[in-house]
C-alpha positions in Angstrom: 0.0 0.0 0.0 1.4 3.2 -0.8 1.0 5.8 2.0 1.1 9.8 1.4 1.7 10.5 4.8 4.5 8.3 6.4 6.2 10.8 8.9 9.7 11.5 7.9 11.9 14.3 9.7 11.2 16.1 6.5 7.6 17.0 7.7 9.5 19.1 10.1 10.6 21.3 7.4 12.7 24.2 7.0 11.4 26.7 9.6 13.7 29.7 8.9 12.9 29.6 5.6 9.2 29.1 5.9 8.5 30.8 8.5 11.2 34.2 8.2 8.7 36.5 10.4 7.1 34.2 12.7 9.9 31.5 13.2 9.2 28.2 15.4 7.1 29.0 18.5 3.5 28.9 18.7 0.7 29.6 21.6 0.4 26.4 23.7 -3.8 27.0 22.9 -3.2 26.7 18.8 -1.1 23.0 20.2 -3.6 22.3 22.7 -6.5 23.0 19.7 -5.2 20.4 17.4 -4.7 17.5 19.6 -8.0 17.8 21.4 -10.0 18.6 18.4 -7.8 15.6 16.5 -8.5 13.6 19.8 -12.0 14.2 20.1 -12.9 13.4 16.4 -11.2 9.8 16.5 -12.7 9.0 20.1 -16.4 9.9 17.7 -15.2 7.6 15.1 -13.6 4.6 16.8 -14.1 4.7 20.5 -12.2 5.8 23.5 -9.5 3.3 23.7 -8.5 3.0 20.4 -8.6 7.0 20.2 -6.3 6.0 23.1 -4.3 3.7 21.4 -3.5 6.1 17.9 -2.4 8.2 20.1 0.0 6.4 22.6 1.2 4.5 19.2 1.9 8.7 17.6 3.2 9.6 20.1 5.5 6.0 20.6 6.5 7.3 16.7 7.8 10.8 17.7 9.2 9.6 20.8 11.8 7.8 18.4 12.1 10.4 16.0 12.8 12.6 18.9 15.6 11.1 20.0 17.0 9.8 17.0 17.2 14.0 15.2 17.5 15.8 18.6 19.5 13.9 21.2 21.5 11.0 19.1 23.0 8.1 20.2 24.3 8.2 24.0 24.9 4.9 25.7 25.2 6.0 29.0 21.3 6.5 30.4 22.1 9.1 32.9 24.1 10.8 29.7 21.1 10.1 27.7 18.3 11.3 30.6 20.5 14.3 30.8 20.2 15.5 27.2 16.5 14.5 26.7 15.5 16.6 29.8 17.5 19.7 28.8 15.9 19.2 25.0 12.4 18.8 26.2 13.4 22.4 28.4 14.8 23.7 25.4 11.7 22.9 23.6 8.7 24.5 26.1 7.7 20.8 26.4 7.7 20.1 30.2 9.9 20.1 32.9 10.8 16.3 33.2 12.5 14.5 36.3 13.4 11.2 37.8 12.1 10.7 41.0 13.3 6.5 41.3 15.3 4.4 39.0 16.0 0.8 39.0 18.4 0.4 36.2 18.8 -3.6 36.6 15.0 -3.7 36.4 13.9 -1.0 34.0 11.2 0.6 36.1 11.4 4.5 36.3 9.1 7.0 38.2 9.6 9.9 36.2 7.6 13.8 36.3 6.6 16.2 34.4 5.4 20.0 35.3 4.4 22.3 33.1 3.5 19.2 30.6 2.5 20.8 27.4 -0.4 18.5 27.3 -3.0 19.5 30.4 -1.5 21.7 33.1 -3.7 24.3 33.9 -6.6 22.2 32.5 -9.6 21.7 34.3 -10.1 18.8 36.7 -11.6 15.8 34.6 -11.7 12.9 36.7 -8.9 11.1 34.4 -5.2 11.4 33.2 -5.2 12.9 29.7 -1.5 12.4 28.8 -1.6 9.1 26.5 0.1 10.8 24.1 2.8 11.5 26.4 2.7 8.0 27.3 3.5 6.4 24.0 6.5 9.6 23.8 8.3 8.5 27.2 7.9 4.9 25.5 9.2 6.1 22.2 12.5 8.1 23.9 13.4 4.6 26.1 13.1 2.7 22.8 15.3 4.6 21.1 17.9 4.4 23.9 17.8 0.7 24.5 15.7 -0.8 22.4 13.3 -2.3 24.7 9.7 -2.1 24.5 8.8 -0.3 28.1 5.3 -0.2 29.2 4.4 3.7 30.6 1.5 4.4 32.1 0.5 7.6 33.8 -0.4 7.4 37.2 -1.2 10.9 38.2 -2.3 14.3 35.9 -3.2 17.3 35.9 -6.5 16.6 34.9 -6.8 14.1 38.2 -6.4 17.3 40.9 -2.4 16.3 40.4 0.2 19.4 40.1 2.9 17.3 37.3 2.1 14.1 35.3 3.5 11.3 36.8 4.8 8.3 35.0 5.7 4.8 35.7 7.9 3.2 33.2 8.8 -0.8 33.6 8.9 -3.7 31.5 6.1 -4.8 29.6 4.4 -7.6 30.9 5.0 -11.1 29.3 
């Protein structure tokens, strides 16, 4: 099947040239507009969870592409947990920490404020961030090539003040 739209790093573009005047920030509402608008209209046309899953599975894709155009190859994780946290600072995306590691056992407890997906959205009831999800699963796939489950355990959008994530090995 021949696809139109495959993401390549190329859909990224050349922003100085394309965009001289207005160069590559945005208003986190125009962000926040797209995904929950693009969010809303595949929950209407295929359900909650696989809504869910697109998501978590786009966001797994730019997780990878992430780090493979904007961090590189590091083989140290600290190193490599370093660089992402500085380039999602550098980026307006969120302010991310580890609060536990278990390196031998590839769980992490890892937070993010100011997550460019809900803070300073309204209290919903439920987390929000399975984008963000599939991303965090994305960036430790493209460091070691493992397959992590991450699910998000507190939000925003849950009375929360950061997103909290647990990342561990997928179950067998």
């Amino acid at each position: 099947m021949s696809r139109q739209y495959e993401f390549s790093w190329d859909f990224i573009g050349d922003v100085d040239e394309g965009r001289p005047n207005l160069g590559n920030t945005t208003r986190i509402e125009v962000y926040r507009l797209f995904q929950y608008t693009l969010r809303d209209v595949l929950e209407e046309r295929y359900g909650t969870e696989t809504a869910d899953r697109i998501l978590y599975d786009a966001g797994f894709k730019a997780g990878i592409n992430f780090c493979t155009h904007l961090i590189g190859k590091v083989d140290d994780l600290g190193t490599f947990v370093e660089n992402v946290k500085q380039a999602l600072l550098d980026l307006n995306v969120g302010i991310l920490r580890v609060e536990s590691a278990d390196v031998d056992k590839l769980t992490f407890n890892l937070t993010v404020a100011e997550d460019l997906d809900c803070s300073g959205l309204p209290d919903m009831g439920h987390a929000v961030c399975t984008y963000d999800e599939g991303f965090i699963a994305g960036i430790f796939y493209a460091h070691s090539g493992q397959k992590l489950e991450v699910k998000e355990t507190d939000c925003w959008c849950t009375g929360d003040r950061t997103c909290r994530f647990l990342v561990k090995p997928k179950a067998a």
